[in-house]
N, C-alpha and C positions, 0 to 999 in steps of 0.2 A: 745370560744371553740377552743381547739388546732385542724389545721388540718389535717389527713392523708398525705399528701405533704409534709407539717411541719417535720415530724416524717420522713420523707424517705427521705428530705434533710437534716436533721440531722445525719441519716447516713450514707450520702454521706461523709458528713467531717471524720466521721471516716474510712470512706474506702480515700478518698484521702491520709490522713496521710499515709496510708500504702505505697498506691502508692507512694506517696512523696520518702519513705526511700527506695522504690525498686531501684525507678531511681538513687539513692544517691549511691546503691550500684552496679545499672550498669556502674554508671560514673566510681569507683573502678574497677571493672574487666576492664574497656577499660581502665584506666590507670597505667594497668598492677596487681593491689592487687589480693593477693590468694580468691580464692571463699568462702565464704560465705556459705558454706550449711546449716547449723544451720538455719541462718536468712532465707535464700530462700525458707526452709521446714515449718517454723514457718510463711510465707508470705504464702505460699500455705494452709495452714491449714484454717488462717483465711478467705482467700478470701473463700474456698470451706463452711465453714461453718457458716462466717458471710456472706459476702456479698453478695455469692450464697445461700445457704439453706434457711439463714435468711431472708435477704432484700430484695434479686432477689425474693424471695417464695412472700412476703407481694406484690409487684408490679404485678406478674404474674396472683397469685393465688386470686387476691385481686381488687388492683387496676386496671387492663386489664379486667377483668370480669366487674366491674361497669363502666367504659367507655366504653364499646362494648354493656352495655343495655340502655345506653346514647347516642347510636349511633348517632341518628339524632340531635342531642344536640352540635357534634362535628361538629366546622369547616373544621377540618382536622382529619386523622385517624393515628397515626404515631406510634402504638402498635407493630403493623409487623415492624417497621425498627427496634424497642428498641428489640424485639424478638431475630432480627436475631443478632445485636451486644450481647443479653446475651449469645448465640450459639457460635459465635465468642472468648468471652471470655471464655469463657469455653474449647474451643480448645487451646486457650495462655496456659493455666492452666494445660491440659492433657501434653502437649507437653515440659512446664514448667516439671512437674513429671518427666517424661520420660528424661528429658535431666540432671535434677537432679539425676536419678538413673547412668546414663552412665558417669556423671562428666563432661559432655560437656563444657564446662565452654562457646564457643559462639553459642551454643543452649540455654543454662542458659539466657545469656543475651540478646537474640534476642527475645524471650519469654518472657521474664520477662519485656522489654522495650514496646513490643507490648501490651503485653495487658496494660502496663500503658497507655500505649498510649490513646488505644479505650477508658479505659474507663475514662480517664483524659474529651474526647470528651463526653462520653457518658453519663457521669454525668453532663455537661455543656447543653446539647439537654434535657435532662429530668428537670434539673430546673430552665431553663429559656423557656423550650416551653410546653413541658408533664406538667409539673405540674400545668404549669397557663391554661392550655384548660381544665382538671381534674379538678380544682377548681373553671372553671365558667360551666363547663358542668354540674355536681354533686349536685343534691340540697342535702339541709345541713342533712336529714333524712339518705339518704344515706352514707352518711362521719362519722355520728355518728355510723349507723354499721359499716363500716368500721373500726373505730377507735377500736370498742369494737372485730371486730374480729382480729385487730393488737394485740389486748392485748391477746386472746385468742392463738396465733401465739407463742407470747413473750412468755407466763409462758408455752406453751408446749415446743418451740426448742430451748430455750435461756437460758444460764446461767451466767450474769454478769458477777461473778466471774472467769469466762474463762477469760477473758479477761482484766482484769485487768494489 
């Protein structure tokens, strides 16, 4: 059985990629290239609606609920710190907008750097620590709903072919 961790580090890869090309195009702006709006508005789009809506929702709304009634199951509780960096990213992101709208170009880039940043970290903290205390906390009854409300998630806020 595939498991929910499984599924949410798999879409880590696809958010890193992103990340990857933001920083490729911060290097760009600090060596002098014109801005990019296209790409930086089409990087905002997907974080706010994959990575956010999407993936941040399956963790939040998902997996943060079944380790908080596992509580006593955890070693450690590290929900609130992953909280507060999706918060944090989510400010890179407003802030990202807003410097896009004014053409900042080192508002662009100091936003767009930063949240690669956190979440370059924050996806390293989630699948080398979150998701192995989640998948010894979890018995396997619970993973299988999980799994089946990831899927219930997918066919309501998800359309492939977005992103292709």
């Amino acid at each position: 059985m595939q498991k929910p961790t499984e599924i949410l580090t798999s879409e880590h890869k696809n958010i890193l990629k992103v990340i990857d090309a933001m920083l490729a195009k911060c290097g760009e702006l600090e060596s002098g290239a014109e801005t990019d709006k296209d790409f930086f508005v089409k990087a905002v789009d997907f974080i706010k609606n994959y990575a956010d809506r999407f993936h941040h929702a399956k963790e939040e709304d998902i997996l943060f609920r079944e380790m908080r009634a596992a509580q006593d199951k955890l070693h450690c509780s590290p929900m609130d710190q992953m909280l507060f960096e999706h918060e944090e990213g989510r400010k890179f992101v407003k802030n990202l907008e807003d410097a896009l709208v004014k053409e900042d170009r080192k508002d662009i880039e100091e936003n767009a750097r930063g949240y690669a940043n956190l979440l370059q970290d924050h996806i390293y903290k989630e699948d080398n620590i979150l998701y192995l205390i989640a998948d010894e906390a979890l018995k396997e009854d619970v993973q299988i709903k999980m799994m089946e409300e990831f899927a219930q998630m997918e066919e309501l806020e998800f359309n492939e072919k977005d992103w292709e």
